[in-house]
C-alpha positions in Angstrom: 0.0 0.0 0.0 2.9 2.1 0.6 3.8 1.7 -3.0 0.7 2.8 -4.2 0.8 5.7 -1.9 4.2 6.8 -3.1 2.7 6.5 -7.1 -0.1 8.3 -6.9 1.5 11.2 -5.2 4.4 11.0 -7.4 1.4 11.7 -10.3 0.3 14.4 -8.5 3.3 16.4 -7.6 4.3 17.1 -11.5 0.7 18.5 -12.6 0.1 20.1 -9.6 3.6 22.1 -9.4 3.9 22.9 -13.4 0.2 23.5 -12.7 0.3 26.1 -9.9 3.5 27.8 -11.7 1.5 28.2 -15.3 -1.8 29.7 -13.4 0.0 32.0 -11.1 2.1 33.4 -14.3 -1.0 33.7 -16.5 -3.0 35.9 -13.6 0.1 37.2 -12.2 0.8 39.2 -15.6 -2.4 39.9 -16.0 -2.5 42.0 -12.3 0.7 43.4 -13.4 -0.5 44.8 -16.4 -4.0 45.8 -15.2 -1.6 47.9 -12.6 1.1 49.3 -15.1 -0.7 52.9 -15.0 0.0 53.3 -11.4 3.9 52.7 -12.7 4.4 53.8 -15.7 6.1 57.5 -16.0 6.8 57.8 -12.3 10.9 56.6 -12.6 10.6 54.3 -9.6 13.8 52.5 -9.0 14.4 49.2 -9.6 14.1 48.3 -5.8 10.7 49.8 -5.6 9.6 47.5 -8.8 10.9 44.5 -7.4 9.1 45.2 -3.8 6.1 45.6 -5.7 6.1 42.3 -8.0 7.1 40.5 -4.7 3.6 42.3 -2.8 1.5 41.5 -5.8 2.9 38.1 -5.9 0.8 36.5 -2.8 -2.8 37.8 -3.9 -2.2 35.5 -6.8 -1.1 32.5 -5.3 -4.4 32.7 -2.8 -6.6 32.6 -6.2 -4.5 29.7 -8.1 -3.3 27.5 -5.3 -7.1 25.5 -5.3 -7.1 26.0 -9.4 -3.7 24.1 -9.2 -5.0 21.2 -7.1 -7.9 20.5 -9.4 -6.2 20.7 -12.6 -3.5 18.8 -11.1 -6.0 15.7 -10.3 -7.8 16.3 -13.3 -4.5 15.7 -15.2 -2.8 13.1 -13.6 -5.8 10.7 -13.1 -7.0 11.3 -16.7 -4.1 9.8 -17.4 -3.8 7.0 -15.1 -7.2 6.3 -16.2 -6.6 6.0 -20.0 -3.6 4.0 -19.3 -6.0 1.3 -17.2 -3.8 2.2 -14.6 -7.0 2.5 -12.6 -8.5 -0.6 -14.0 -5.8 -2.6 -12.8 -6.0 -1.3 -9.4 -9.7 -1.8 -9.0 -8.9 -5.7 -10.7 -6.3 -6.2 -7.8 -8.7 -5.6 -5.4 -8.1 -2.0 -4.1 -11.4 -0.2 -3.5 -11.9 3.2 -4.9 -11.8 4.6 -1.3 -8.0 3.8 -0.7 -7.4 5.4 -3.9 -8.6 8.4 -3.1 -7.0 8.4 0.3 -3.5 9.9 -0.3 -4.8 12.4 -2.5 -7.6 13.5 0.2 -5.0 13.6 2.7 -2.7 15.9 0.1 -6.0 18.4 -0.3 -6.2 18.8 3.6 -2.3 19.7 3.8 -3.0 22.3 0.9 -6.2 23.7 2.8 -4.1 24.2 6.0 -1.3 25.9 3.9 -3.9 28.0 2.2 -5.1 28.6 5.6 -1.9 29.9 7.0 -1.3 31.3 4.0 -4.6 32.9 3.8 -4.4 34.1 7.6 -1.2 35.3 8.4 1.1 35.8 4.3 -1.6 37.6 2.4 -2.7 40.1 4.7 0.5 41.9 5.5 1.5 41.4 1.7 -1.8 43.5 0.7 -1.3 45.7 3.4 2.3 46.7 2.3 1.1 46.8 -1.6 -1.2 49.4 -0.5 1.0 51.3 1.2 3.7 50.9 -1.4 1.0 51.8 -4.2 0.2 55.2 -1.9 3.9 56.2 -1.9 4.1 55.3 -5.3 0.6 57.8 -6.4 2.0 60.9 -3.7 5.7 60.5 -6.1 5.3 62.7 -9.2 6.1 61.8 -12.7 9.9 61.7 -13.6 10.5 64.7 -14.8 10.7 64.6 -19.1 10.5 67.5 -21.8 9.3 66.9 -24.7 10.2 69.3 -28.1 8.0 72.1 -29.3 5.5 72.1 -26.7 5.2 74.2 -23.7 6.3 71.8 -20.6 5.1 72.9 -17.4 6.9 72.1 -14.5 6.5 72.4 -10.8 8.1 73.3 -8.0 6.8 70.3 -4.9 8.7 72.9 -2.6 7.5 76.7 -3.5 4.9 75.8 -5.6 6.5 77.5 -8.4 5.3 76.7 -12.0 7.5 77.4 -14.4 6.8 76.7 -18.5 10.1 75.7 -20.3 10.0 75.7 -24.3 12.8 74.0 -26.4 13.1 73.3 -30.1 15.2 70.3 -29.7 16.3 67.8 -26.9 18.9 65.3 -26.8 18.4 63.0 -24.2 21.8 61.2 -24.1 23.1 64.3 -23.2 20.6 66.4 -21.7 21.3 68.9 -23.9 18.2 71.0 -25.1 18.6 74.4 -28.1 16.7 76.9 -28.3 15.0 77.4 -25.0 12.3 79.4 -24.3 11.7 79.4 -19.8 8.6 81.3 -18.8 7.9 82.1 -15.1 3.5 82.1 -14.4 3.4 82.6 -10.8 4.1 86.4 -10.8 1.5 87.8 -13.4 2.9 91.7 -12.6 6.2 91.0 -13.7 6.8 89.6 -17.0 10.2 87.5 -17.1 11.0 85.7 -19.9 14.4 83.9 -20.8 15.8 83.3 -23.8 18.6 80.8 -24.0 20.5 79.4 -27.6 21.7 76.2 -25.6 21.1 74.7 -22.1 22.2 71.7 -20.2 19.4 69.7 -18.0 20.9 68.3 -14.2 19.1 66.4 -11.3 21.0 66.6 -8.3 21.9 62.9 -6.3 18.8 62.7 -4.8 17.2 63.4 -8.1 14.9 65.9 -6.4 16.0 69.4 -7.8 16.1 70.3 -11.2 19.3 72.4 -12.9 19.3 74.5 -15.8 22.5 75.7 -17.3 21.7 78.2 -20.3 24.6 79.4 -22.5 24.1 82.1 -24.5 20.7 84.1 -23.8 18.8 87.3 -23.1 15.9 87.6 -20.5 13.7 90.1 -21.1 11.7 91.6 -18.5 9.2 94.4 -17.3 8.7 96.9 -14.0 5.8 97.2 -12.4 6.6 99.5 -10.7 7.3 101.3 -14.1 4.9 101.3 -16.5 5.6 101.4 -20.1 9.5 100.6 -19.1 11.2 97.3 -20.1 14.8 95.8 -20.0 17.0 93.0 -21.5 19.8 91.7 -20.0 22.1 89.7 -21.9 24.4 86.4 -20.5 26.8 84.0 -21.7 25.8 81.4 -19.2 23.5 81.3 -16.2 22.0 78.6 -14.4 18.2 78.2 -13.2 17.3 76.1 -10.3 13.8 74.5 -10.3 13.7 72.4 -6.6 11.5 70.1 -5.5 10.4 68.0 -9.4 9.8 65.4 -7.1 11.2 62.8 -9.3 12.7 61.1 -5.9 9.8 58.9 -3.8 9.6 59.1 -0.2 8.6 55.7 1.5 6.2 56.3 4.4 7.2 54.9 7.6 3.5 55.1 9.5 1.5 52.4 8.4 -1.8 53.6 7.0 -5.2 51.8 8.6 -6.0 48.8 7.5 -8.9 47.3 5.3 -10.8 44.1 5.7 -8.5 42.1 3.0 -5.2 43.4 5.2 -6.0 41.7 8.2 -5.8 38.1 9.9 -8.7 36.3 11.4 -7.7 37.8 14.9 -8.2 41.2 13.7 -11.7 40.4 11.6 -13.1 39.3 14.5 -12.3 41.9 16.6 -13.8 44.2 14.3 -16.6 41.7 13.7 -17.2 41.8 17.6 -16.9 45.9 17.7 -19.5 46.5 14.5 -21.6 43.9 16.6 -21.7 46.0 19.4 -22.3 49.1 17.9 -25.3 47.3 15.8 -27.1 46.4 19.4 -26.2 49.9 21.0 -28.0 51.9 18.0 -30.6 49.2 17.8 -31.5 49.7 21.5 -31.0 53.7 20.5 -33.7 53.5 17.6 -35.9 51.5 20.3 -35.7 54.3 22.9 -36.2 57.0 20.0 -39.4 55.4 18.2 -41.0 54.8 21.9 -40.5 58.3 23.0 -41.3 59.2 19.5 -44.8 57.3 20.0 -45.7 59.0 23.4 -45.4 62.3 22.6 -47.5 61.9 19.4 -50.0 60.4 21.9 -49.2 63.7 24.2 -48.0 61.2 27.1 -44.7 61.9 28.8 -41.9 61.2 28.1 -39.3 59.0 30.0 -36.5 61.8 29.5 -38.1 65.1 30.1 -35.1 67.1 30.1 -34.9 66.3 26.9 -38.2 66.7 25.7 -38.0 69.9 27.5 -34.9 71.0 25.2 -37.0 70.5 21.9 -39.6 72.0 23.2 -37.8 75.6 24.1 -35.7 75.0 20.7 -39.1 75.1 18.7 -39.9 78.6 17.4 -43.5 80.1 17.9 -45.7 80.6 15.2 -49.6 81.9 14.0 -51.7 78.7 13.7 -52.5 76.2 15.9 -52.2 76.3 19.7 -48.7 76.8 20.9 -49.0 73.0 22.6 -50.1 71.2 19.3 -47.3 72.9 17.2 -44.8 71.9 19.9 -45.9 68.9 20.6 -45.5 68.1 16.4 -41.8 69.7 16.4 -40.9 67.2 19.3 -42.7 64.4 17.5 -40.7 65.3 14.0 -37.0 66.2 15.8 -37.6 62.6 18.1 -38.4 60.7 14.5 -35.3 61.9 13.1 -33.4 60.7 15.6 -35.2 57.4 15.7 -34.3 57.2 11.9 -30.5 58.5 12.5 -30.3 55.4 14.5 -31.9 53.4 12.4 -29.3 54.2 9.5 -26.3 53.9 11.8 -27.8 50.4 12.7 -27.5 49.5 9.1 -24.0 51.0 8.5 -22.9 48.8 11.6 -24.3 45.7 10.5 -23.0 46.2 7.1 -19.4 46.3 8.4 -20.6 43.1 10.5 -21.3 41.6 7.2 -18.4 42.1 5.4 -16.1 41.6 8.4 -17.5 38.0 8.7 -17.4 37.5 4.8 -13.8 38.3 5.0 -13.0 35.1 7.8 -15.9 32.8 6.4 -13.5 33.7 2.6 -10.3 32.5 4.4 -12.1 29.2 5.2 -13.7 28.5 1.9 -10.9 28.7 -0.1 -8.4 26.5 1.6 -11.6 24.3 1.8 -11.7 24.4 -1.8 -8.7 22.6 -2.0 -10.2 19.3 0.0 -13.7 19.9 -2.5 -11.7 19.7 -5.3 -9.9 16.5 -4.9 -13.3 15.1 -4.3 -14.9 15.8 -7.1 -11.7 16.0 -9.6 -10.7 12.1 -9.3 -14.3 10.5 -9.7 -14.6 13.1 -13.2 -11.5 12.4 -14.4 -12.0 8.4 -14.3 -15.1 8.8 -15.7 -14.4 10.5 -18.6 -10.3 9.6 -19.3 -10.4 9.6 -23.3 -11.3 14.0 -23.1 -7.2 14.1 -22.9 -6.1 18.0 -22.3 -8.5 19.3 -23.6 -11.1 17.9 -21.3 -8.9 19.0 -18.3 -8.7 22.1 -19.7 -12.5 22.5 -20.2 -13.6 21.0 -16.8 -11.9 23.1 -15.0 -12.7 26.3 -16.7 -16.3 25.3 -16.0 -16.0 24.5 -12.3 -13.5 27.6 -11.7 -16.3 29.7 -13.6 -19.4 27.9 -11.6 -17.0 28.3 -8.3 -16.1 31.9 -8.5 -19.2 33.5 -9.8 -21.1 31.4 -6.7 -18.7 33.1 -4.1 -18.5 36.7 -5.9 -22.5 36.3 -5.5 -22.2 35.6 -2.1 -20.2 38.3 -1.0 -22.4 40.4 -2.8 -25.2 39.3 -1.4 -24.4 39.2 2.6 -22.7 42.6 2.3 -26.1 43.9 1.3 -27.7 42.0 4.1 -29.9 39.6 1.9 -28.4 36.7 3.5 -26.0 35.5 6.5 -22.3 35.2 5.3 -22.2 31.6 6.7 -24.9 30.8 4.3 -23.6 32.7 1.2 -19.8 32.2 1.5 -20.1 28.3 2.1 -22.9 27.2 -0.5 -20.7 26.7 -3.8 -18.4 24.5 -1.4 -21.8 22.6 0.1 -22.8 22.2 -3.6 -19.5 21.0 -5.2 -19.3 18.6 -2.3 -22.6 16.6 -3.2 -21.7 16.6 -6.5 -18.6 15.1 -5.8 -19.9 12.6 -3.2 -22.5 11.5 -5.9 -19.7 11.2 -8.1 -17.3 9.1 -5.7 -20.7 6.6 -5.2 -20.8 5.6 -8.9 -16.7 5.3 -8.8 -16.8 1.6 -8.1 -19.0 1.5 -11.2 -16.9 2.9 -14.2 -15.7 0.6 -16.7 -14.1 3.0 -18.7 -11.1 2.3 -20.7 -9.5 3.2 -24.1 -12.5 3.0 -26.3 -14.8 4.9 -24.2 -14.8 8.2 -21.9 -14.6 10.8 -24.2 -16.3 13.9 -25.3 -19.0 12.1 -27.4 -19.6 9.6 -24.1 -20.1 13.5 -22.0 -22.0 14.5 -24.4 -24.8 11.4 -24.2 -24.2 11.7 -20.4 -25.6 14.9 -20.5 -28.3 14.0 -22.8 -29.2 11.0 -20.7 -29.7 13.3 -17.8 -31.9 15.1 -19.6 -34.2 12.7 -21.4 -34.7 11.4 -17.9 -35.8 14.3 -16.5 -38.1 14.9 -19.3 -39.7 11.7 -19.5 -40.3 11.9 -15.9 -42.6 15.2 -15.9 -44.1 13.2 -18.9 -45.2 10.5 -17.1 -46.1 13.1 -13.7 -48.4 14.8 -16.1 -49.9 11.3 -17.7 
């Protein structure tokens, strides 16, 4: 038994690795490139580009670590299927239950390693990213010039804008001719440069911005003078712009935390604080709607003090008796503050909600791992002949099914329309029965060679449905 326990985990480890790697490259590009605006122009340094592929890095492996496992099963026992590998196991007397022992055993040491992983890896990796991704929007564009347009730059320091023209740039050399340099800030005094050649600097800590002109003229005009103007001719001169903010400063506070940056400690502390702010506004809207009751009945009120402020707050008017109008400015102020209640009730048991999605999330994935095994190696001897393509195709269906099931039931227990342990766990309850249905028929399967393919999934599906239909025939004979 050892033997076989060594085999089938030996055809396991190679799809599931290769697997795991292929999936996490595929999505991890994909999050890279759906992020590449917050990158591109800012001149981050190569340490800052690395730190942030190594932050995005874990958010990916939390999605494709169960996709792995299933594909992984999927593959290898399609195989081990279609090579009667299987067939010779069940002929030697080894029950489809031992079979599926090792691997069941494999999918609860990946759905504790999702769980750590889950708990303890991925939040502080999200937490950095988004603090790394705040540094990274507060840093301004590198600074870059581009020829024949008017390139305004700006001072992080003074908040000086300057516009600098040029006619051409070099960038190997930072040399730029015919420059035009344009301050806006002061409106009274008009100051403009003229320069036939100039040489563009950063200083080490590339935050201040040096321009040496050669050759120029600035012309300029008084204020305090009307009508006058001067020009002033030099053979070189440098301008200093500081503060481009080309340089980024890396925050050393860290910034509060959001439900996906923390650990199941930390939900459920929050869980527990939203909880007790729900019942404290709930007894709040209680105490408001009764008081709010009485005094449209004219009875007193538990709080008189109170009522007494409303009262001497309400204005007097022409109309009705002085005690009817008051009595309906206390009744309309007291139902606002019932309702203020009210809404802060449901703000609090929002965050509740999504607090408890958050934990019952961390469980259902590394779950998913232990769901998958169950209902990849029953599916995969049943239908061995489908090859890669019927790997591929299963498990873009049950990734699809799986994902748009828990997406839905996020959505629907933040918005209160269900409990999160109901929403969150259903796709996994689901996937389970399918999978224990599957593993009773395993004991069944006859397949080989000659059958298990698409066309044989194909009249399985049919079957399924011309049973079901000649059922409700014969319910409505």
């Amino acid at each position: 038994m050892q033997i076989l326990t060594r085999h089938l985990i030996r055809a396991i480890m190679g799809p599931f690795l290769f697997s795991l790697s292929a999936l996490t490259g595929l999505l991890f590009l994909n999050a890279i490139a759906q992020r590449m605006e917050d990158l591109a122009g800012k001149g981050l340094s190569w340490d800052v580009i690395l730190d942030f592929l190594y932050l995005s890095l874990p958010h990916t492996v939390a999605l494709t670590m169960p996709m792995a496992v299933l594909v992984a099963v999927l593959h290898a026992f399609t195989e081990m299927t279609a090579a009667n590998e299987i067939t010779a196991m069940k002929a030697g007397g080894i029950p489809p239950l031992r079979i599926m022992t090792p691997l069941l055993v494999m999918g609860v040491l990946a759905g504790a390693v999702m769980l750590y992983f889950n708990d303890s890896v991925l939040p502080e990796a999200n937490h950095r990213l988004k603090n790394l991704l705040l540094d990274i929007n507060r840093k301004s564009p590198t600074f870059t010039l581009r020829e024949q347009v008017m390139n305004r730059i700006q001072s992080d320091e003074s908040g000086e804008v300057v516009y600098l023209r040029a006619a051409a740039i070099d960038n190997t050399t930072s040399t730029l001719d015919d420059v035009w340099i344009i301050p806006a800030n002061d409106l009274l005094r008009r100051r403009i440069t003229y320069a036939d050649s100039a040489h563009m600097a950063l200083n080490r800590e590339r935050t201040d911005l040096f321009l040496t002109l050669f050759a120029g003229v600035v012309f300029e005009s008084d204020p305090d003078r009307p009508g006058s103007f001067q020009t002033t001719d030099f053979s070189r001169q440098v301008v200093p712009i500081r503060g481009v903010g080309n340089a980024m400063e890396r925050s050393v506070s860290a910034s509060q935390r959001g439900d996906r940056e923390m650990d199941i400690g930390m939900l459920s502390e929050q869980a527990d604080s939203a909880g007790a702010d729900r019942d404290e506004y709930r007894r709040l809207s209680h105490e408001r709607t009764r008081e709010t009751v009485l005094i449209a009945l004219a009875r007193p009120v538990a709080d008189t003090e109170a009522a007494e402020t409303l009262i001497s707050a309400a204005r007097p008017a022409p109309g009705p008796p002085r005690e009817i109008m008051v009595r309906d400015q206390v009744t309309y102020r007291a139902l606002q503050a019932a309702n203020t209640q009210t809404q802060q009730e449901a703000a609090a048991v929002q965050r509740v909600h999504r607090y408890e999605v958050e934990i019952h999330k961390k469980y259902t994935l590394s779950f998913a791992c232990i769901v998958f095994v169950l209902l990849g190696v029953p599916l995969a001897i049943r239908f061995p002949r489908g090859g890669l393509g019927m790997v591929i195709a299963a498990s873009s269906v049950i990734f699809a099914i799986y994902w748009v099931g828990l997406i839905s039931g996020e959505d629907l227990a933040d918005r209160g329309i269900a409990p999160p342990v109901v929403t969150m766990w259903t796709p996994n309850v689901i996937f389970t029965i399918v999978g224990l249905f599957l593993v009773r028929g395993m004991g069944k399967e006859t397949a080989t060679m000659r059958g298990g393919g698409w066309d044989d999934l194909i009249w399985t599906i049919r079957g399924l449905f011309s049973r079901g239909t000649r059922a409700e025939i014969g319910e409505t004979t």
